[in-house]
LOBAKE-892365 format. One record per residue (C-alpha): residue in three letters; x, y, z. Coordinates in steps of 0.2 Angstrom, whole numbers, plus 5000, padded with zeros to 4 digits. Example, Ala and Ser with C-alpha at 12.3 -4.5 7.8 and 13.67 -1.06 7.14 Angstrom:
BEGIN
ALA506249785039SER506849955036
This chain:
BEGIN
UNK516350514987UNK514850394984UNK515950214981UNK514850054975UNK515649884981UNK514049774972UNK513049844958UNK511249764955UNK510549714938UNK510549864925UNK509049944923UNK508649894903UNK508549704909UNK507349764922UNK506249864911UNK506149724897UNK505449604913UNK504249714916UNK503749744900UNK503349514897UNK502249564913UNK501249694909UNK500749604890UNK500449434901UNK499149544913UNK498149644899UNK497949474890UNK497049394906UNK496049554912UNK495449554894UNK494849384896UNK494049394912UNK493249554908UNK492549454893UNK492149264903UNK492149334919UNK492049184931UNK492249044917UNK494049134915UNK494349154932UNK494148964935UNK495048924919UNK496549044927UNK496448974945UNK496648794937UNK498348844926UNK499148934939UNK498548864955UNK498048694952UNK496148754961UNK494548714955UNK493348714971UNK491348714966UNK491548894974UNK492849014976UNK491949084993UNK492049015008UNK490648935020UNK490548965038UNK490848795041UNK492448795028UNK493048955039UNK492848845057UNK493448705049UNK495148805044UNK495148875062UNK495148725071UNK496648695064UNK497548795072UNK498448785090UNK497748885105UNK499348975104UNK499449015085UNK497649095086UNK498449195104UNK499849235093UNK498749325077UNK497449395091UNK499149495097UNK499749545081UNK498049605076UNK497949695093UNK499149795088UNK498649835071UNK497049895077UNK497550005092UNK498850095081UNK497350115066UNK496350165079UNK497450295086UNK497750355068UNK495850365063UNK495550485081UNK496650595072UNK495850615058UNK494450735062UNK492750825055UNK492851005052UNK491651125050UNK492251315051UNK491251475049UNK492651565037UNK491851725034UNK490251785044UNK488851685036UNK490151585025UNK490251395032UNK491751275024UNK491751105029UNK492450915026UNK492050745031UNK492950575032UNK491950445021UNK492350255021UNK492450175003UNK491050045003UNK492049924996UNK493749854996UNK494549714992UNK495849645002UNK497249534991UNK498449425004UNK499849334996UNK499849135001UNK500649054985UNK502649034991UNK502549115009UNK500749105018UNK500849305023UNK499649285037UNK499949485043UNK499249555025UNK497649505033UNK497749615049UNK498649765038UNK497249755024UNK495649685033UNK495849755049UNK496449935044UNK494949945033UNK493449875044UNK494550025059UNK494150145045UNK492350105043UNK492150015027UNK490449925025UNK491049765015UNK492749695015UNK493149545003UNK494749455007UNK495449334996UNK497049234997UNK497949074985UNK497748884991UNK499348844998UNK500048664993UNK498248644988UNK497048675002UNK496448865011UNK497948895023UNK497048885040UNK498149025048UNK497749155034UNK495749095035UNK495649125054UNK496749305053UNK495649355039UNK494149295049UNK494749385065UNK495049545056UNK493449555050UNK493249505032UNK491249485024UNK491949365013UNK493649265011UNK493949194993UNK495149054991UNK495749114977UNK497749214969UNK498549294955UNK497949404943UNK496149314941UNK495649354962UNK496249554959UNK495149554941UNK493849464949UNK493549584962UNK493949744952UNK492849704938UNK491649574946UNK490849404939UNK489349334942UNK489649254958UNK490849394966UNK490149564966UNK491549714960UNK492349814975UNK492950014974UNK494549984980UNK495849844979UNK497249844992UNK498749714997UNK500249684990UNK500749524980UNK502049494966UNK502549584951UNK500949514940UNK499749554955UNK500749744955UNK500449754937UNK498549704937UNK498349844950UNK499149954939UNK498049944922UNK496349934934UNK496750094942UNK495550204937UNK494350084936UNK494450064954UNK495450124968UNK496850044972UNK498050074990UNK499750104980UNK500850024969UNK501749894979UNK502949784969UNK504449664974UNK505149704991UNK506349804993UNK507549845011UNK508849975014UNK510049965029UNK511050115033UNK512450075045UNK514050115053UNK515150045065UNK514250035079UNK513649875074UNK514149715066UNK514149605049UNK513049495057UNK511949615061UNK511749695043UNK511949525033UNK510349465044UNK509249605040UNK509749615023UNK509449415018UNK507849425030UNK507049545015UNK508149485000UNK507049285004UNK505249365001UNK505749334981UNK507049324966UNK506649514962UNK506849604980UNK508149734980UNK509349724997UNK510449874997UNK511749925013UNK512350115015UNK513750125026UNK515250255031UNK516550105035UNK517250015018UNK517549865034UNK515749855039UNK515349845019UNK516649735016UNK516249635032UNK514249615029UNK514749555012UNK515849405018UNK514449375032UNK513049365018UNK513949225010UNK514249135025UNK512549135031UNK511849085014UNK512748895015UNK511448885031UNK509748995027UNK508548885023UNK507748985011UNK509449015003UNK508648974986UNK507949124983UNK508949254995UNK510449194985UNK509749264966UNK508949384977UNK510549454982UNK511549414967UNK510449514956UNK509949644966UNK510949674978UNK511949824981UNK513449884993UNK513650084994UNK515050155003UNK514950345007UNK516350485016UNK514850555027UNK513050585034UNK512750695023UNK513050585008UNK512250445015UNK510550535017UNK510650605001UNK511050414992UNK509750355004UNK508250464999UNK508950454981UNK508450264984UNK506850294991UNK506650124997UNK505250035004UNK506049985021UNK507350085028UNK508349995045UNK509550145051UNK510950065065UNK511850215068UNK512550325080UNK511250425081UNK509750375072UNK508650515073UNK509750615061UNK508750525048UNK507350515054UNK507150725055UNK508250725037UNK507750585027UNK506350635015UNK505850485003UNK505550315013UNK504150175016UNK504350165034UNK505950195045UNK506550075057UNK507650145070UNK509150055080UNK509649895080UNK508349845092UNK506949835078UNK507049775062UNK505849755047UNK505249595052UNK504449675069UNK503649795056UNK503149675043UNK502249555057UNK501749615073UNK502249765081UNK500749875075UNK501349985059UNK500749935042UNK501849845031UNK501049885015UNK502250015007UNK503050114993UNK504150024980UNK504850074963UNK505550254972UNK503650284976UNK504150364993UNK504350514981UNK502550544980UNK501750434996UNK501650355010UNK501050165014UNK499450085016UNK498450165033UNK496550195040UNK496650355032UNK496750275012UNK495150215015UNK494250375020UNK493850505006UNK493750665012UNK492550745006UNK492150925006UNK490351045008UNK490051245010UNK488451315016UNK487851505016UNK486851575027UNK486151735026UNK486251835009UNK487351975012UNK488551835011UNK488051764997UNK487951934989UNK489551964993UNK490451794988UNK489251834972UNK490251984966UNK492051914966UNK491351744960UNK490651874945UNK492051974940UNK493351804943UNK492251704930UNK492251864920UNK494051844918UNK494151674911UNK492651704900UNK491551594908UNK489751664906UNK488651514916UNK489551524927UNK489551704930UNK487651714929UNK487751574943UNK488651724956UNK487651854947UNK485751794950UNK486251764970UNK486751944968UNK485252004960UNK484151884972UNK485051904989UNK485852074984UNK484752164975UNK485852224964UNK484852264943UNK486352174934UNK486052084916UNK486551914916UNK487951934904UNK488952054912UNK489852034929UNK489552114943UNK490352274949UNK491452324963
């Protein structure tokens, strides 16, 4: 039996929320499609306070911003992006060319092709998230893309010098001071002083979600990444402590962030619960963790493994931190997840800052259909075919022939039937397809 000791906010209130959001974004994509940058400043002023001369930064602005920085904070992002690369890399060496000779003269092939532009959005507004940098930038220069824009809100009114130098180190051909709706339109669509991009990536809050969403199509985008969202699954063999941690540690990115716990022990539950108020009178961003949790959080009690996996993939949360028995049983089971985190020895945080994996995932129960943000969303792959000799294309002629024939496609057919006729030399008219 699947018991719920919390409930979240019903899904009607959520859905009228999102509904304000998505009339707020069409109205300013509108605008900027029509102004361009004259909306974009406009924007940046109303929401940011920020009107620099220019939205791009110098060479001097980026050094300037640099300097700024500790020997040991620039050593601590140069290890974190360490990481990111070498497991990007390691990623992108799997990822192969194929070229295969399928039938004798038949030669199928695919190759992996870098976007030539992407767009890389790092939140900065409420939290500077100085790791977006290495899991956007980074990721996409590993993958081989030409021209990487990177663009990020002032923080308390002024580039954040950590996010300049990670986005710098990782690689960015431009870094934009500049948030919100306005920097992902301004990329997508382009203005006249910042030239449109094919792909926009990064997460951001639900308005930066949303303008991903209605410019898809126009552009690529990495996947829909909204509020985030944390699930841990636990039993006994750990502690309140170690569950209310991990849960508020998620539940402070924002008032929207869904933190959810899936345990077998109504103790554990019941435990975590009291330990989540108590550390609350002493988190120092309590504010928010606290309508965080209120609102959105959840406490699911189950009878068994069994249940727990199916709640869990039912859930298909963003970040899933399993402290188990024996966590591999969900990781070989579990089907619908942003990234696993398995043991009491990791936790998100490792995941979301340093320890190599990207932190750009599924939200909304997008784990149904795809996983996070890697070197490999930024490759298309594309395919080719060659023949070489012409019994082959004879032959491939013929069935291509009588195939069209069946769904009455007659250019087609005449496509299969002159190879026949030229590489076959087979008398057939144009109209009819070709015989066994």
């Amino acid at each position: 039996m699947i018991k719920y000791l919390k409930r979240g906010k019903d899904t009607a209130a959520i859905s009228a929320a999102d509904a304000k959001v998505r009339q707020t974004v069409e109205a300013i994509l509108a605008d900027i499609t029509a102004r361009g940058d004259d909306a974009v400043k406009e924007y940046s002023k109303k929401f940011d306070n920020w009107e620099p001369k220019e939205f791009t930064l110098s060479n001097d602005e980026i050094n300037k911003a640099i300097k700024k920085l500790s020997a040991r904070e620039l050593e601590d992002i140069k290890f974190a992006q360490t990481q990111v690369r070498n497991f990007a890399q390691i990623q992108r060496d799997s990822m192969l060319d194929v070229e295969v000779e399928t039938l004798p003269g038949v030669v199928l092939g695919h190759k992996h092709i870098p976007v030539n532009a992407v767009g890389c959005y790092i939140p900065g507004g409420k939290y500077p998230l100085i790791a977006s940098a290495h899991m956007s930038v980074l990721t996409a220069k590993v993958a081989g893309v030409p021209r990487v824009i990177s663009t990020a809100p002032p923080y308390q009114g002024e580039p954040h010098p950590a996010i300049v130098a990670a986005m710098h180190l990782a690689g960015a051909d431009q870094i934009l001071v500049l948030g919100g709706v306005q920097a992902v339109a301004a990329m997508a669509i382009g203005t006249n002083s910042i030239s449109p991009v094919d792909m926009i990536v990064g997460p951001g809050n639900m308005f930066v979600a949303e303008a991903k969403r209605q410019l898809y199509g126009k552009v690529g985008i990495d996947l829909f990444a909204g509020p985030t969202e944390t699930l841990i699954i636990a039993d006994e063999t750990v502690d309140g402590e170690m569950c209310a941690v991990d849960l508020l540690g998620q539940a402070e990115h924002g008032p929207t962030s869904p933190a959810i716990l899936l345990t077998n022990s109504e103790r554990l539950a019941r435990d975590t619960m009291a330990e989540v108020e108590k550390q609350l009178t002493k988190l120092p961003t309590a504010n928010i963790a606290k309508q965080s949790w209120a609102e959105f959080g959840e406490v699911i009690v189950c009878d068994s493994i069994d249940e727990m996996i199916q709640v869990a993939d039912e859930i298909a949360s963003e970040h899933v931190q399993v402290m188990t028995s024996d966590p591999d049983v969900f990781l070989s089971r579990m089907t619908n997840y942003g990234a696993l985190f398995l043991g009491p020895r990791t936790n998100v945080s490792f995941g979301d800052k340093v320890i190599g994996t990207n932190h750009t995932l599924p939200t909304n129960k997008n784990a149904r259909y795809t996983g996070g943000l890697w070197v490999g969303k930024f490759l298309k792959t594309c395919t080719y075919q060659r023949v070489l000799t012409d019994e082959a294309s004879a032959m491939i002629g013929a069935y291509c022939s009588r195939l069209c024939h069946m769904e009455n496609f007659a250019g087609h057919g005449e496509q299969a039937n002159l190879r026949v006729r030229r590489y076959g030399k087979v008398d057939t008219p144009w109209y009819e397809p070709v015989q066994p």
